[in-house]
N, C-alpha and C positions, 0 to 999 in steps of 0.2 A: 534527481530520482531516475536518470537515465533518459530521460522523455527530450524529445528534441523538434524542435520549431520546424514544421512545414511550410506553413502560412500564417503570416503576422498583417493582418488588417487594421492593426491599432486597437480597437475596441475588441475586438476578438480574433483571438492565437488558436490556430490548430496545431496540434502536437501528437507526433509518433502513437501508434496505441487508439487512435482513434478519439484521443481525447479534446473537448475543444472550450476553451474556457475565454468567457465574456464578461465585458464590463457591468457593473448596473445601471451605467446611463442609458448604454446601449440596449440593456433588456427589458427597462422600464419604459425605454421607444416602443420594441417590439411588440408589449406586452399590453399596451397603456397603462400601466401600473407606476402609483407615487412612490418614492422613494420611502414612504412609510407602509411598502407592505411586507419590507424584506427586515426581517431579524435575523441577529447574528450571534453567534456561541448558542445553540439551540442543542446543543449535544446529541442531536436525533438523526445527523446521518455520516456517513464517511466515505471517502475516496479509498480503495483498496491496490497497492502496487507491490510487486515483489521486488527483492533486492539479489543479486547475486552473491556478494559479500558483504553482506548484512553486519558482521563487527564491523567491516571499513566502513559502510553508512555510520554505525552507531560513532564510529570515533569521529569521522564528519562533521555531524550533529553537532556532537557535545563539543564542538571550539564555537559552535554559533549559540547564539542570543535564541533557542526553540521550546515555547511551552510543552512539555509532553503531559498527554492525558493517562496518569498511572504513570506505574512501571516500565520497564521493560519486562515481557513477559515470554513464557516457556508454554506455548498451548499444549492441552492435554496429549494431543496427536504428534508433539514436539516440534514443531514449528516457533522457531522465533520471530515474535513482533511488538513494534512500537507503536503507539499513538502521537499521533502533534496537534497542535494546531497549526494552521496556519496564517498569515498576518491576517485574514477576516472569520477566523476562529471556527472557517470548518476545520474537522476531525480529518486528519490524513491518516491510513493506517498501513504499515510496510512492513513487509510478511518477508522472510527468509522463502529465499527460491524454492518451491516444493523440490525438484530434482536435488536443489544442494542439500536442503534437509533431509529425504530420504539418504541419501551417501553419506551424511555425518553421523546418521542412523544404525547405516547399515557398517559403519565401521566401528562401531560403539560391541560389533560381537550379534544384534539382532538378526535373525534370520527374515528368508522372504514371508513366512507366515507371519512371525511377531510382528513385524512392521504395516503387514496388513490387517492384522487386526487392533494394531496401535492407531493407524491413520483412517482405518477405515475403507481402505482402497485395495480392488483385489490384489491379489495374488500377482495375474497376472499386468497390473499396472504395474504394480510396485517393481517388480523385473523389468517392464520399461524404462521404468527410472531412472533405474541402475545402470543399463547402458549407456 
């Protein structure tokens, strides 16, 4: 997903993004919490990342062994994303780069207004974009 190891402590990896993910032995130390307070597939929350080329993700994916929750989908603002799980069944969801989707957008024929009021984002963002 692009994210790449800064610090690997064993029980807990920090990673590019500011992201930093730990074991549950390790958090059941921190936390004094049994190993029966943590449920898993709970469908109630998700990790959000964007992909820059979001088909080549998708063609990635699909040579591996990865539950996806739904479709792939087309959001209303046209952004493409998928859902996964991942092996402890949270929700991963990876969104097409905002910048590449406006320019796949903007080459579809849309102007800077339609887009901004396709996505929601002014005017003046959506010409950021674009640059």
């Amino acid at each position: 997903m692009g994210v790449r190891v800064i610090a690997d402590l064993g029980e807990n990896v920090t990673l590019t993004g500011g992201l930093a993910l730990q074991t549950e032995s390790s958090w059941t130390t921190f936390t004094n919490c049994t190993s029966d307070f943590f449920t898993y597939h709970g469908n109630d929350a998700e990790m959000y990342f964007e992909e820059e080329d979001f088909d080549g993700f998708i063609e990635k994916i699909s040579a591996l062994e990865i539950d996806r929750v739904g479709e792939d989908l087309e959001m209303p603002w046209g952004q493409k994303v998928v859902r996964l799980y991942d092996p402890d069944k949270h929700i991963i969801e990876v969104g097409e780069d905002m910048k590449v989707m406006m320019k796949r957008l903007h080459a579809t024929g849309l102007s800077i207004e339609q887009l901004s009021e396709k996505t929601f984002m002014s005017p003046k963002m959506v010409a950021r974009m674009l640059n």
